[in-house]
HTML snippet that shows the backbone in 3Dmol.js (N, CA, C, O; Angstrom):
<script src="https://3Dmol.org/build/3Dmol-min.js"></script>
<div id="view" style="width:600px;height:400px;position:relative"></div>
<script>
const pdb = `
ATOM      1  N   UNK A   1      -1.504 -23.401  -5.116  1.00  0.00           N
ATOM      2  CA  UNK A   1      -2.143 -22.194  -5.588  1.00  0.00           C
ATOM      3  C   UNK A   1      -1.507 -21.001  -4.877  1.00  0.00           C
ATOM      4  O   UNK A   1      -1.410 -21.018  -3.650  1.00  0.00           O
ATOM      5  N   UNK A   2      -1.180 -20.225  -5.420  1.00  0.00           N
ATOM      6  CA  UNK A   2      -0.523 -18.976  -4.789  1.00  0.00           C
ATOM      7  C   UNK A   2      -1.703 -17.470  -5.142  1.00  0.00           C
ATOM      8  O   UNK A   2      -2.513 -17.407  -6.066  1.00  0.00           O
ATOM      9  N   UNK A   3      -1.343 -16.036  -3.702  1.00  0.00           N
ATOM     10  CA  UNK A   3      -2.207 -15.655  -3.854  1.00  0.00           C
ATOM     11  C   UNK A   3      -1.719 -14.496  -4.301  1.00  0.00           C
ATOM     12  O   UNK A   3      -2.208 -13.375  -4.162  1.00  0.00           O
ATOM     13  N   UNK A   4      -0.394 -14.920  -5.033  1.00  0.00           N
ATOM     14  CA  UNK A   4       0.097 -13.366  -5.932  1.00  0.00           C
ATOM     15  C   UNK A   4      -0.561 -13.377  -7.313  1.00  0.00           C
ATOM     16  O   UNK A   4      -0.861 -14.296  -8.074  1.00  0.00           O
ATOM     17  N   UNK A   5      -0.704 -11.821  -7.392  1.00  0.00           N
ATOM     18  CA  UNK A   5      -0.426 -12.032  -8.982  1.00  0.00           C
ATOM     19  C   UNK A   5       0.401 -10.577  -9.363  1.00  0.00           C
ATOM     20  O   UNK A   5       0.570  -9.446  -8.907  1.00  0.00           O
ATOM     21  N   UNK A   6       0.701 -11.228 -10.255  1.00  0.00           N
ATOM     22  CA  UNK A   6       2.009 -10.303 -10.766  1.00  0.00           C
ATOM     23  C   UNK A   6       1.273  -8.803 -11.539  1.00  0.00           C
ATOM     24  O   UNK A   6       0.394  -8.885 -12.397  1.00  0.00           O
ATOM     25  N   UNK A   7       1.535  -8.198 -11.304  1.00  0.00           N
ATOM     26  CA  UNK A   7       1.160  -6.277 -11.681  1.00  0.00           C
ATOM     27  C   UNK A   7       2.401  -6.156 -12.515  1.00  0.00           C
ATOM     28  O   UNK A   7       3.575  -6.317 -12.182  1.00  0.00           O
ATOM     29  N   UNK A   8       1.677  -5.714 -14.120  1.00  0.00           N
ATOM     30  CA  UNK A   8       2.707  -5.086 -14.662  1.00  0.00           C
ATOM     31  C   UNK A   8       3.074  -3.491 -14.496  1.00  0.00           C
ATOM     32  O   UNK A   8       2.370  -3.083 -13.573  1.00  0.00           O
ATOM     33  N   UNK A   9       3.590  -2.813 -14.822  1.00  0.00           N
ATOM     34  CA  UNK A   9       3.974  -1.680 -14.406  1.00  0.00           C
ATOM     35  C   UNK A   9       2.985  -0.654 -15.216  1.00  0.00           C
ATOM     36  O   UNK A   9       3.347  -0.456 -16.376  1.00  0.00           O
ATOM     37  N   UNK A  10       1.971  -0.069 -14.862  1.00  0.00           N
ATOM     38  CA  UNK A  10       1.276   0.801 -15.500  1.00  0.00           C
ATOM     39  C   UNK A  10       1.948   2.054 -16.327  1.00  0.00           C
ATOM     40  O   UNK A  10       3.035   2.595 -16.124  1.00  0.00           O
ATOM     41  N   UNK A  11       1.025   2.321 -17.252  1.00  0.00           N
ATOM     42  CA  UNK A  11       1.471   3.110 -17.767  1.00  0.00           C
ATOM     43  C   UNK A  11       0.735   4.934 -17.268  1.00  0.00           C
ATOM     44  O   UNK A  11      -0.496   4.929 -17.280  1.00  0.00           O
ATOM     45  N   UNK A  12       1.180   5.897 -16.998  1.00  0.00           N
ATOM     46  CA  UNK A  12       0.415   6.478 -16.299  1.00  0.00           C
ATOM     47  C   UNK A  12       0.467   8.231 -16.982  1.00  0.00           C
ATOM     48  O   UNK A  12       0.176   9.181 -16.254  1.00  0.00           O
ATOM     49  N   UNK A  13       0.797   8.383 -18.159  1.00  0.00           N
ATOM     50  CA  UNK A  13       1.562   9.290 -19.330  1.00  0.00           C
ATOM     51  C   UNK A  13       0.309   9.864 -19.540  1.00  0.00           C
ATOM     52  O   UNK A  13      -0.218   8.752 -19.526  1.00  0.00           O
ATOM     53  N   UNK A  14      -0.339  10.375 -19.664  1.00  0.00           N
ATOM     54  CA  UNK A  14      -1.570  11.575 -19.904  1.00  0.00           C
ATOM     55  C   UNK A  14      -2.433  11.585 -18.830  1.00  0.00           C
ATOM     56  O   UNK A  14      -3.224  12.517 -18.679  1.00  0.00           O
ATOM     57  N   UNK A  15      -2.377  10.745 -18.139  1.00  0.00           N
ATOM     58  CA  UNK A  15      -3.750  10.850 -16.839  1.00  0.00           C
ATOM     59  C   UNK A  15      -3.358  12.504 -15.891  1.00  0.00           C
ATOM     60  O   UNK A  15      -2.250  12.859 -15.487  1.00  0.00           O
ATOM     61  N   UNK A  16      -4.308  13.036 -15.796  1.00  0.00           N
ATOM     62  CA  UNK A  16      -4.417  13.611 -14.865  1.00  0.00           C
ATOM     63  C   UNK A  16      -4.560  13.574 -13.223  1.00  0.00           C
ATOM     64  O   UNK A  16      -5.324  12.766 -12.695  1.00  0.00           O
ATOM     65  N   UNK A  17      -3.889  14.365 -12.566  1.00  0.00           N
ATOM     66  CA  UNK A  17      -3.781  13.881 -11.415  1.00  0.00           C
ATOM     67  C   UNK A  17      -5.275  14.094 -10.859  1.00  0.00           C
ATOM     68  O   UNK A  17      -5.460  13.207 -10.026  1.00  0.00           O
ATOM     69  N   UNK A  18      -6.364  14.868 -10.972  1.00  0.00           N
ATOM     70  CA  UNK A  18      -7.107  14.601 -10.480  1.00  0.00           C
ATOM     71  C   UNK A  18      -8.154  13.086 -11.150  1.00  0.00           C
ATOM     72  O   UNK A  18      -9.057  12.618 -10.456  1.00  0.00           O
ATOM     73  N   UNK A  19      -7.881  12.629 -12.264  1.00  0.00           N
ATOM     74  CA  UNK A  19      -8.397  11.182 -12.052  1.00  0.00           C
ATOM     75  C   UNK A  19      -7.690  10.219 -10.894  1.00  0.00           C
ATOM     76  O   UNK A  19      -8.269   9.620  -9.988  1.00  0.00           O
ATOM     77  N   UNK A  20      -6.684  10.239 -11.105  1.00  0.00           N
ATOM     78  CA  UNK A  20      -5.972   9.641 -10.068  1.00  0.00           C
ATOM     79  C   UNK A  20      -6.153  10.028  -8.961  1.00  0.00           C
ATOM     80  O   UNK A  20      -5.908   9.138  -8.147  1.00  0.00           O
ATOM     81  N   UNK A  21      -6.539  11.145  -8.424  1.00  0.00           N
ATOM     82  CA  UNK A  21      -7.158  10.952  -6.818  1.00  0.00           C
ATOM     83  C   UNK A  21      -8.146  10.538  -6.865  1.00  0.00           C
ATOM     84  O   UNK A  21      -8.374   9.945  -5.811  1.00  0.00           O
ATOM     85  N   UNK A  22      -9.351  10.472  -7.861  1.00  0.00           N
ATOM     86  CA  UNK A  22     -10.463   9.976  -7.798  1.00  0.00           C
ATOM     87  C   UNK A  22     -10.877   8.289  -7.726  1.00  0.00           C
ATOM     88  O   UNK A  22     -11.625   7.636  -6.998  1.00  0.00           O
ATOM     89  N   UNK A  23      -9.995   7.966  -8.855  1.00  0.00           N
ATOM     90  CA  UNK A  23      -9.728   6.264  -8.446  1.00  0.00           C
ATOM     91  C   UNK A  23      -9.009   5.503  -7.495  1.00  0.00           C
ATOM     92  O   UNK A  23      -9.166   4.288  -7.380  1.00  0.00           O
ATOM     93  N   UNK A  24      -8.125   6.258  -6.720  1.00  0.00           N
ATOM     94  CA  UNK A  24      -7.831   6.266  -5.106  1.00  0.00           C
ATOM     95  C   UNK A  24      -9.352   6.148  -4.494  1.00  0.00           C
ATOM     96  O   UNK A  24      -9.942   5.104  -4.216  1.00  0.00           O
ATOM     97  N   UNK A  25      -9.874   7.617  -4.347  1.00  0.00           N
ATOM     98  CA  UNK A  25     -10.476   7.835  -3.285  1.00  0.00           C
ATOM     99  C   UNK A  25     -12.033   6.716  -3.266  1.00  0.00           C
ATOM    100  O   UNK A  25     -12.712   6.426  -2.281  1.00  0.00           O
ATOM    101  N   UNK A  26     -12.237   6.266  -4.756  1.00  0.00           N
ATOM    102  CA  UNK A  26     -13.280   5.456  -4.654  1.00  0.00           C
ATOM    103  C   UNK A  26     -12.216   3.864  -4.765  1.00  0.00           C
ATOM    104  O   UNK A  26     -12.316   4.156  -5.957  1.00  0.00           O
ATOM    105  N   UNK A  27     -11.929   3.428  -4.742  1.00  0.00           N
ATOM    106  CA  UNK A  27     -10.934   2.430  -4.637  1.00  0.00           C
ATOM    107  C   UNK A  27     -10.968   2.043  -2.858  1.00  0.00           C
ATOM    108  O   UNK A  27     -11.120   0.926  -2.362  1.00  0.00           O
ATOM    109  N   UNK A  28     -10.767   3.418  -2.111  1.00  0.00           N
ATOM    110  CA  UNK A  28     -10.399   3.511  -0.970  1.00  0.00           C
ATOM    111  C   UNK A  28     -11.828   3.360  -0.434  1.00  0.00           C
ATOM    112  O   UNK A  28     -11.798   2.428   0.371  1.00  0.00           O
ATOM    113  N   UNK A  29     -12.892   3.795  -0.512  1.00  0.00           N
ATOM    114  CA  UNK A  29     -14.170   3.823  -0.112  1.00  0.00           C
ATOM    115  C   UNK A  29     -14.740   2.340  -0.399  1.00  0.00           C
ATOM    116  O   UNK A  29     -14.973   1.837   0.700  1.00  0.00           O
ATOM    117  N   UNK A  30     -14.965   1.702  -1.135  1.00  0.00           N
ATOM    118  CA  UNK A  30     -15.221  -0.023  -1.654  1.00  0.00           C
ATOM    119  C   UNK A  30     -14.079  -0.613  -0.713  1.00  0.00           C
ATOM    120  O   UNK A  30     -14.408  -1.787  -0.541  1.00  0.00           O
ATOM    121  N   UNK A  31     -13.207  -0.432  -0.202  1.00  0.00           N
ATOM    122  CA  UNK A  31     -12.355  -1.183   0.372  1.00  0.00           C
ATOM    123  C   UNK A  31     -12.728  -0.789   2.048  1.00  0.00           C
ATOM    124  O   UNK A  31     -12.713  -1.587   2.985  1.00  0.00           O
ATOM    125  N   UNK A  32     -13.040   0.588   2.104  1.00  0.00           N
ATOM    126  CA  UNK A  32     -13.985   0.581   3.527  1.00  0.00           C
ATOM    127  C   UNK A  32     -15.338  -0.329   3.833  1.00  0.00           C
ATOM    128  O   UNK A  32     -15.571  -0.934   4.879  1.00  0.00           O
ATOM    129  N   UNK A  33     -16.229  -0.263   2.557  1.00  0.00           N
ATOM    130  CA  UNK A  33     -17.560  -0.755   2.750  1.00  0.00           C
ATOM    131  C   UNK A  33     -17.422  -2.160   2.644  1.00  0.00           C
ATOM    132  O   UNK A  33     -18.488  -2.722   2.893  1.00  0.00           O
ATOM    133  N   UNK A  34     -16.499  -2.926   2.366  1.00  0.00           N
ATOM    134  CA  UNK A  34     -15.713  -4.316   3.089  1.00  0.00           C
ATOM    135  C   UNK A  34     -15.850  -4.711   3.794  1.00  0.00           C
ATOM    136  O   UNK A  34     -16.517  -5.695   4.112  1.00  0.00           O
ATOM    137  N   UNK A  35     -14.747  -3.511   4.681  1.00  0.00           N
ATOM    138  CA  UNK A  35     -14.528  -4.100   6.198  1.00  0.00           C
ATOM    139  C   UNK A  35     -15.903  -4.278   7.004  1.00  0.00           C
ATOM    140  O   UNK A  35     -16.295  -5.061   7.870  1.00  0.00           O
ATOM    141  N   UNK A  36     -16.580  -2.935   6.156  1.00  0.00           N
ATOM    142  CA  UNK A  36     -17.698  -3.190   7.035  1.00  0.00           C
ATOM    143  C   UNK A  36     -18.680  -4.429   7.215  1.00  0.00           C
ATOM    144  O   UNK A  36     -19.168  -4.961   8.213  1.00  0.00           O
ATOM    145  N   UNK A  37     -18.755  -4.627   6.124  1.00  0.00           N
ATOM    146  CA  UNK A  37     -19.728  -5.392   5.419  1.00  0.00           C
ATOM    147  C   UNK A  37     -18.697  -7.027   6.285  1.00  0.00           C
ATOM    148  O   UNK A  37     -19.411  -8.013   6.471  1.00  0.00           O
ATOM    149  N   UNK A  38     -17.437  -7.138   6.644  1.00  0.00           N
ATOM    150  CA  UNK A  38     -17.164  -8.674   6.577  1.00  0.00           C
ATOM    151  C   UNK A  38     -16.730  -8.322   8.155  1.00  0.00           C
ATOM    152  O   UNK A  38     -16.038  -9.102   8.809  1.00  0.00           O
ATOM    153  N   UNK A  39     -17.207  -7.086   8.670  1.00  0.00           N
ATOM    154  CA  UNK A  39     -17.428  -7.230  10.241  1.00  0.00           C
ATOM    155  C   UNK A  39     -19.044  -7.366  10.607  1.00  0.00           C
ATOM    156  O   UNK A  39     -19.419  -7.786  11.701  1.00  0.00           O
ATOM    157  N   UNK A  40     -20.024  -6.925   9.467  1.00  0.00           N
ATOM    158  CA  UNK A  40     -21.533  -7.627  10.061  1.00  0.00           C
ATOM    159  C   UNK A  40     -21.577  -9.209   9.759  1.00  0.00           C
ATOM    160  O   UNK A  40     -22.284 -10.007  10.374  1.00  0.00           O
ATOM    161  N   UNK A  41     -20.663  -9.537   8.664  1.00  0.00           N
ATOM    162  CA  UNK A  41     -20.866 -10.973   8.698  1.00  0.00           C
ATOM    163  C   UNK A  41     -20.062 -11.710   9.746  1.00  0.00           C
ATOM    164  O   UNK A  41     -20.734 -12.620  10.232  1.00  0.00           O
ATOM    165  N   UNK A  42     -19.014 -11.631  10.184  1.00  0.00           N
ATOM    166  CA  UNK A  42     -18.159 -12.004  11.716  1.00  0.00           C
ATOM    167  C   UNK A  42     -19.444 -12.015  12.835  1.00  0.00           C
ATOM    168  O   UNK A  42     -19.742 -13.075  13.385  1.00  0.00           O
ATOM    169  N   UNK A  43     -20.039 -11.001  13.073  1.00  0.00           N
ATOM    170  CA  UNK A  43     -21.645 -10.945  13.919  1.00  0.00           C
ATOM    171  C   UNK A  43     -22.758 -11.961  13.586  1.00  0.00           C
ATOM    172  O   UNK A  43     -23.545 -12.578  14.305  1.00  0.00           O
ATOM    173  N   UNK A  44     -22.553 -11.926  12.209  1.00  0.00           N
ATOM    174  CA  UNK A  44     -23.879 -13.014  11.975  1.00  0.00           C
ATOM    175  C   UNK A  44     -23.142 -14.631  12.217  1.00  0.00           C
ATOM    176  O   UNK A  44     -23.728 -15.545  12.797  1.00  0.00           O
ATOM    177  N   UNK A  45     -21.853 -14.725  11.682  1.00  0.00           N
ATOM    178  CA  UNK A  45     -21.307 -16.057  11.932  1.00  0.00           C
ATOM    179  C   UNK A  45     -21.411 -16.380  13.262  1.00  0.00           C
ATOM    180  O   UNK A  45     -22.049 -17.372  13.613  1.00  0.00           O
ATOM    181  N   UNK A  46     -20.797 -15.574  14.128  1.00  0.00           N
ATOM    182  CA  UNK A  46     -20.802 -15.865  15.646  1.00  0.00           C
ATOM    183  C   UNK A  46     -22.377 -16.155  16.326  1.00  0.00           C
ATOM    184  O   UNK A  46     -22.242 -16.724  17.409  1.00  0.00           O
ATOM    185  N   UNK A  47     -23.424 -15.980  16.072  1.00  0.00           N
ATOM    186  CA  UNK A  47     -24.628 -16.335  16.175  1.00  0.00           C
ATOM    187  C   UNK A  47     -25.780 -17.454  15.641  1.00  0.00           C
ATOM    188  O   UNK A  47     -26.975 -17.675  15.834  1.00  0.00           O
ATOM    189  N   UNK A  48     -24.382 -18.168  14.643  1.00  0.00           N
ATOM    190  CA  UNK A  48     -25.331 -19.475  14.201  1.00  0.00           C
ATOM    191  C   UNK A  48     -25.127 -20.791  14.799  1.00  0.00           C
ATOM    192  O   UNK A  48     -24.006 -21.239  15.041  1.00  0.00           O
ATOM    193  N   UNK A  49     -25.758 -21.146  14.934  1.00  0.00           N
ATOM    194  CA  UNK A  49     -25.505 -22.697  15.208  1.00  0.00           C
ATOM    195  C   UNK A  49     -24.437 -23.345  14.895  1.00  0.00           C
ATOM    196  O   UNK A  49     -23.582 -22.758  14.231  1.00  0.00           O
ATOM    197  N   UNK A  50     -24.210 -24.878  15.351  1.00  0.00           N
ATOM    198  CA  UNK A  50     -23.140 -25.345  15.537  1.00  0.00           C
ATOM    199  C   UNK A  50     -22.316 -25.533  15.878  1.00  0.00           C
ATOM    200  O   UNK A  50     -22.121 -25.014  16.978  1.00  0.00           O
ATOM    201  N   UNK A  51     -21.033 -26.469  15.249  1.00  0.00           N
ATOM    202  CA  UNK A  51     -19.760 -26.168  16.301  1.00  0.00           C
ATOM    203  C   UNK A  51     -19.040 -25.392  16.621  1.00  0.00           C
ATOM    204  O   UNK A  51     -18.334 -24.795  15.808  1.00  0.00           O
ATOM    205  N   UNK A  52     -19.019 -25.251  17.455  1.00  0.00           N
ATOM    206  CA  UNK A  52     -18.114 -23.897  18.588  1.00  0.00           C
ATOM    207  C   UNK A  52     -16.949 -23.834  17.922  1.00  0.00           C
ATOM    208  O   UNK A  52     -16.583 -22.658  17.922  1.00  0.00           O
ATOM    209  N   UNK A  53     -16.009 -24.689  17.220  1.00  0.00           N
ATOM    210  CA  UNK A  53     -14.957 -25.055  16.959  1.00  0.00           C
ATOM    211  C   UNK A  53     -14.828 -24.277  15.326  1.00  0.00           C
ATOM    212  O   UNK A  53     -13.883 -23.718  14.769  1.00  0.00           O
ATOM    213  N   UNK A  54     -16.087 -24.520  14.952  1.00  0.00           N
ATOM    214  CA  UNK A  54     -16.060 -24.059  13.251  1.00  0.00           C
ATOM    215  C   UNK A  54     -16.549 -23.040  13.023  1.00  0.00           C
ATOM    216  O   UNK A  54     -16.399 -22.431  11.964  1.00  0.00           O
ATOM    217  N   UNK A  55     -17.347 -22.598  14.151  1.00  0.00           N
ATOM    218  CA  UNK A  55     -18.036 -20.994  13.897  1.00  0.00           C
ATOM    219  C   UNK A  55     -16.815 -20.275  14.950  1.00  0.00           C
ATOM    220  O   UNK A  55     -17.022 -19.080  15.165  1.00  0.00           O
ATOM    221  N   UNK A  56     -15.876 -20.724  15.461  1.00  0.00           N
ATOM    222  CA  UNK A  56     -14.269 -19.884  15.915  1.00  0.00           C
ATOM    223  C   UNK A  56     -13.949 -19.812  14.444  1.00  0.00           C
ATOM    224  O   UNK A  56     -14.202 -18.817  13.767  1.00  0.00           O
ATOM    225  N   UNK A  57     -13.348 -20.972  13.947  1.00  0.00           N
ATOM    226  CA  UNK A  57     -12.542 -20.464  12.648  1.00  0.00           C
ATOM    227  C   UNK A  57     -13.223 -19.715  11.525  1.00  0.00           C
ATOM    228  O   UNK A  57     -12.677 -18.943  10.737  1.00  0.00           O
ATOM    229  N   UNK A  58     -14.414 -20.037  11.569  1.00  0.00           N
ATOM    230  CA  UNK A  58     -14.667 -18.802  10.484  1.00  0.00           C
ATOM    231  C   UNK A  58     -14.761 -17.466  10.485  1.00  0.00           C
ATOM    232  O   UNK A  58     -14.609 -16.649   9.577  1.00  0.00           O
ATOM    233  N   UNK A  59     -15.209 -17.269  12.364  1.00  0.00           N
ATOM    234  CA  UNK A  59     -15.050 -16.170  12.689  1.00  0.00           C
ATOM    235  C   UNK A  59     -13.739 -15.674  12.174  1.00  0.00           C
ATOM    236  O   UNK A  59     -13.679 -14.839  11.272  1.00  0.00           O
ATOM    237  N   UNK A  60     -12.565 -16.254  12.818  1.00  0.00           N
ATOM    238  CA  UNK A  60     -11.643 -15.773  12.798  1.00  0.00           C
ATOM    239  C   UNK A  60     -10.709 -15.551  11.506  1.00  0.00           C
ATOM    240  O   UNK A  60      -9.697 -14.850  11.468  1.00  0.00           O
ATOM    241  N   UNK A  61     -11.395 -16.470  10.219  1.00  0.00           N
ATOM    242  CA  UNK A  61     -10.972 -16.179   8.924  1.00  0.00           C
ATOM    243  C   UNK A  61     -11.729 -14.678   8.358  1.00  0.00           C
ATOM    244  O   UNK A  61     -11.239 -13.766   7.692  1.00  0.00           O
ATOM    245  N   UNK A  62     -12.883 -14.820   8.829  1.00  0.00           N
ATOM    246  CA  UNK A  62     -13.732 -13.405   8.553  1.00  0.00           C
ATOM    247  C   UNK A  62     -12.529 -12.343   9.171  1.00  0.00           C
ATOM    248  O   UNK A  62     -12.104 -11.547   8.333  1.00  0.00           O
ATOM    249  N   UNK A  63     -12.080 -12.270  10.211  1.00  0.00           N
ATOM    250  CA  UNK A  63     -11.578 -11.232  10.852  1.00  0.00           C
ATOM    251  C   UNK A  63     -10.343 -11.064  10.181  1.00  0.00           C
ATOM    252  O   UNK A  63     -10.234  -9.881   9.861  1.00  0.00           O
ATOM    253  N   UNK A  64      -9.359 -11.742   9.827  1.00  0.00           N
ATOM    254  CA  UNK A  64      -8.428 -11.739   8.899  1.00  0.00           C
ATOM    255  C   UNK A  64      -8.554 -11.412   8.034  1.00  0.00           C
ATOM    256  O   UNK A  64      -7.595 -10.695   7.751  1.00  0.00           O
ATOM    257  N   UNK A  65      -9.524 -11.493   6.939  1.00  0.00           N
ATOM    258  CA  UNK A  65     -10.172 -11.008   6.094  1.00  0.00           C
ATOM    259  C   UNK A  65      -9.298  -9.264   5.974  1.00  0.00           C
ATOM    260  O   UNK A  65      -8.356  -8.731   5.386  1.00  0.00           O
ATOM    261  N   UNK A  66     -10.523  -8.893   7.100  1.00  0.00           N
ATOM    262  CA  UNK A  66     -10.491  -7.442   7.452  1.00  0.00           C
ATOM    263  C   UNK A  66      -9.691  -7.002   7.878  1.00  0.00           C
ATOM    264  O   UNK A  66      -9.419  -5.888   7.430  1.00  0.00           O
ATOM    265  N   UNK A  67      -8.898  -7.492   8.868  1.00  0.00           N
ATOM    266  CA  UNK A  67      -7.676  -6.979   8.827  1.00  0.00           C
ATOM    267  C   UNK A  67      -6.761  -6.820   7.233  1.00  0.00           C
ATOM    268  O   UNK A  67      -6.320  -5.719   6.906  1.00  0.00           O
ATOM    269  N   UNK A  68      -6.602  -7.825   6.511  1.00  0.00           N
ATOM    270  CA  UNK A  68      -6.211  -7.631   4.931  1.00  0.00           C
ATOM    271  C   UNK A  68      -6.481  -5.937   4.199  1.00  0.00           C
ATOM    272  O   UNK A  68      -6.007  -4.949   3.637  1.00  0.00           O
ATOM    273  N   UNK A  69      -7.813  -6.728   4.852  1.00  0.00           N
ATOM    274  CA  UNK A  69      -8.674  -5.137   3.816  1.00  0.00           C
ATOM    275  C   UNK A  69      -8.236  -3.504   4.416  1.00  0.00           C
ATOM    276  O   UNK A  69      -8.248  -2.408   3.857  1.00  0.00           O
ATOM    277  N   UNK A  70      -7.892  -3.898   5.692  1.00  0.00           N
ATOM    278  CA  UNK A  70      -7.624  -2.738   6.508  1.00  0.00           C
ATOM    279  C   UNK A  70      -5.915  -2.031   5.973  1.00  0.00           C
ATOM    280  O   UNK A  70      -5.524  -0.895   5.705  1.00  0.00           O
ATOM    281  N   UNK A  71      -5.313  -3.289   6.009  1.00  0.00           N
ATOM    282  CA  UNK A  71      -3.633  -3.399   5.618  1.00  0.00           C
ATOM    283  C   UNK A  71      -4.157  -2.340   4.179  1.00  0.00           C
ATOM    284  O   UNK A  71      -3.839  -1.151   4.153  1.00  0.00           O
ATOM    285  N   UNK A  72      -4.706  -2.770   3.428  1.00  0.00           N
ATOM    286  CA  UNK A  72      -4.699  -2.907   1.952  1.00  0.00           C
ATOM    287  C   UNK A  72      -4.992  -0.966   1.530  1.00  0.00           C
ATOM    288  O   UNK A  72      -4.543  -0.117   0.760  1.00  0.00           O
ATOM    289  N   UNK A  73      -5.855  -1.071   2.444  1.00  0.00           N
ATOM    290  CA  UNK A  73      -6.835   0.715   2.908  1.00  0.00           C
ATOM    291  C   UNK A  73      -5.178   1.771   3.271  1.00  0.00           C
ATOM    292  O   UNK A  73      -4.724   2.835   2.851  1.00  0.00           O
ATOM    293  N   UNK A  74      -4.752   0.757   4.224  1.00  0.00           N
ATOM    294  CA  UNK A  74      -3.718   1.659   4.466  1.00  0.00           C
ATOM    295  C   UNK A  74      -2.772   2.250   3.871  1.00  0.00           C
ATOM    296  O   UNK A  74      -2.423   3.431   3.844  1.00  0.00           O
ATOM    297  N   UNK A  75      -2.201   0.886   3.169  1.00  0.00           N
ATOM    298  CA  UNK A  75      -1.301   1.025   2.269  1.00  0.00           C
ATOM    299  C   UNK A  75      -1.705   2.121   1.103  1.00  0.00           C
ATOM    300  O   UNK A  75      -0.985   3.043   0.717  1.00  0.00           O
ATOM    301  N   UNK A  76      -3.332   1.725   0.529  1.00  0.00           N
ATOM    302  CA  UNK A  76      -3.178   3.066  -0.729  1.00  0.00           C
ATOM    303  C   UNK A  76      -3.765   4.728   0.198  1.00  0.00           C
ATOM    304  O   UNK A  76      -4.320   5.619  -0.445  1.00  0.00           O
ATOM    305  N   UNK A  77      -3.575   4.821   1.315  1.00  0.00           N
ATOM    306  CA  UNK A  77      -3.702   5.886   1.828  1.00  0.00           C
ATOM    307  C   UNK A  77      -2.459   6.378   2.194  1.00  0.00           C
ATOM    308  O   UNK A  77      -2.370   7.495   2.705  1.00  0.00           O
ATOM    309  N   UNK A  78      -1.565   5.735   2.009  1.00  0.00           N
ATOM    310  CA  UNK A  78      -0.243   6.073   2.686  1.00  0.00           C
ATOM    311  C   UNK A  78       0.189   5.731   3.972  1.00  0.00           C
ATOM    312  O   UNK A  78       1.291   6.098   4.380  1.00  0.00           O
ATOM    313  N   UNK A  79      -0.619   5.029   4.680  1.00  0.00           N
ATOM    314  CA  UNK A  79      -0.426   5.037   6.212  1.00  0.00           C
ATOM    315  C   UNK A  79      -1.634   6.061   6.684  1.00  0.00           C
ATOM    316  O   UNK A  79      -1.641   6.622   7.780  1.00  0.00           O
ATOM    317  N   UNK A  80      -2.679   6.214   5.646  1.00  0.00           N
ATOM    318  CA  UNK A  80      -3.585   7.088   6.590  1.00  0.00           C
ATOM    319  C   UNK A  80      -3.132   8.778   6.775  1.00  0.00           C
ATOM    320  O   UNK A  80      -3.573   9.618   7.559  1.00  0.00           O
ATOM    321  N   UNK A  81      -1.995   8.893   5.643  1.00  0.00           N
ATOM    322  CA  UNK A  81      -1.598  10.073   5.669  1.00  0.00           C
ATOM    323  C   UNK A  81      -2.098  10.582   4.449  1.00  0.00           C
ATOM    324  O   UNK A  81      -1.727  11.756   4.484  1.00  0.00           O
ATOM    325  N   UNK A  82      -2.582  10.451   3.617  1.00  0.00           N
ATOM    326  CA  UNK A  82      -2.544  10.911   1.995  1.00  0.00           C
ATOM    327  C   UNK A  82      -3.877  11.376   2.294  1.00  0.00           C
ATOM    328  O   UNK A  82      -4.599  10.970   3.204  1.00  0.00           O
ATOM    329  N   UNK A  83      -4.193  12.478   1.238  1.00  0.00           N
ATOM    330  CA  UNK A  83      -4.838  13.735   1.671  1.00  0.00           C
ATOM    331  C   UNK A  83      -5.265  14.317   0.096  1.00  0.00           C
ATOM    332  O   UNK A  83      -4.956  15.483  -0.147  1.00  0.00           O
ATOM    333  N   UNK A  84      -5.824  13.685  -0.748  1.00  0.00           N
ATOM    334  CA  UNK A  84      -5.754  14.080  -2.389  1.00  0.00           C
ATOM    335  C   UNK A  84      -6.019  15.669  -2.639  1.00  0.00           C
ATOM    336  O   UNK A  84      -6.173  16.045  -3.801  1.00  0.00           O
ATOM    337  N   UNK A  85      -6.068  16.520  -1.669  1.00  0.00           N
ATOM    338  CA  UNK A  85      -6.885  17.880  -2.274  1.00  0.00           C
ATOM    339  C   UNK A  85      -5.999  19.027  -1.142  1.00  0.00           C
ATOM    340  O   UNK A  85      -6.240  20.234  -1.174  1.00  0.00           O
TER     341      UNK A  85
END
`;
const viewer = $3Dmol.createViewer("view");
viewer.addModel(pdb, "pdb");
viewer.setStyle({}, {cartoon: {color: "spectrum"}});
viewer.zoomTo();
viewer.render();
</script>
């Protein structure tokens, strides 16, 4: 199973640029409330029962996770530089 999938090349010929900052900027916001959301669950995992061994790895798949999501934030921000207005 692979975890690409192939993007065809949009077509982007009448949009206005302010839709396009707008589906950025909420694009970018759902991809914040993520991280957040799969760093309270990393907190709740680390507090349940069981093996030490399996509540590490899930922790630590949770945290990967977010890091992803963080990569992902960055990338459509530019590096945290992009500035729509």
């Amino acid at each position: 199973m692979s975890n690409v999938i192939p993007l065809a090349p949009r077509l982007k010929q009448g949009r206005s640029p302010a839709v396009e900052v707008e589906e950025r900027a909420a694009l970018a916001a759902e991809l914040i409330e993520l991280i957040d959301r799969v760093r309270d669950l990393t907190e709740h995992v680390a507090g349940l029962p069981g093996s030490p061994l399996q509540i590490q790895q899930t922790a630590q798949q949770l945290l990967d996770a977010g890091t992803a999501l963080e990569r992902a934030v960055d990338s459509l921000t530019e590096g945290g530089e992009w500035i729509p207005f």
